[in-house]
C-alpha positions in Angstrom: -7.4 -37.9 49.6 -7.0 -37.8 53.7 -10.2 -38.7 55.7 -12.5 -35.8 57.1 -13.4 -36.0 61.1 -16.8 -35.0 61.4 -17.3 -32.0 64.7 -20.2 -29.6 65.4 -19.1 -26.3 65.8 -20.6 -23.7 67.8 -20.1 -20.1 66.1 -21.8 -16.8 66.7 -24.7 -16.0 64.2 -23.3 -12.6 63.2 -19.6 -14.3 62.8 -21.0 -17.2 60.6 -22.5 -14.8 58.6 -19.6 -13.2 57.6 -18.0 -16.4 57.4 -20.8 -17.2 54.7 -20.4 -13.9 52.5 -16.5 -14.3 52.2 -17.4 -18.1 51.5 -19.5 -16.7 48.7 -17.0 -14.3 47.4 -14.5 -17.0 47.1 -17.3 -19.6 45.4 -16.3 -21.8 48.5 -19.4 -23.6 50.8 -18.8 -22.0 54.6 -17.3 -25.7 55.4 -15.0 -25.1 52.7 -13.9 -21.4 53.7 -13.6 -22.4 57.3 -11.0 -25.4 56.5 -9.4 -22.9 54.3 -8.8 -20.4 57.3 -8.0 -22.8 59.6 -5.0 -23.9 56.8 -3.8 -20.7 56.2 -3.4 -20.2 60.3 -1.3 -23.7 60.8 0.3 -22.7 57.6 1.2 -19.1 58.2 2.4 -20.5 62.2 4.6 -23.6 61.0 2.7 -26.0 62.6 1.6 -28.2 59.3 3.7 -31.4 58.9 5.4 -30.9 55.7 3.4 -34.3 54.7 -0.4 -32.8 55.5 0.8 -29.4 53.3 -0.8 -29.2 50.2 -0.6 -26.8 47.6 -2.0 -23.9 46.8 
């Protein structure tokens, strides 16, 4: 498993909260859903190494 770097991010309330709900649709936590997203945007863009690609 790779190591997790720790950042505070600053998000608008009504943006988290949407955030949250599709976090809750997916039975992710909001940490969880937002390192999805951020994935599936490097992913979709080609700009993952293929060594840091996992799976789906």
């Amino acid at each position: 498993m790779s190591k997790k770097k720790t950042f505070a991010l600053r998000i608008d309330a009504d943006l988290m909260a949407a955030v949250e709900k599709w976090a809750a649709d997916e039975f992710r936590s909001a940490n969880g859903q937002i390192e999805w997203i951020i994935y599936q945007a490097l992913k979709d863009s080609k700009r993952l190494r293929k060594e840091t690609e996992k799976p789906e």
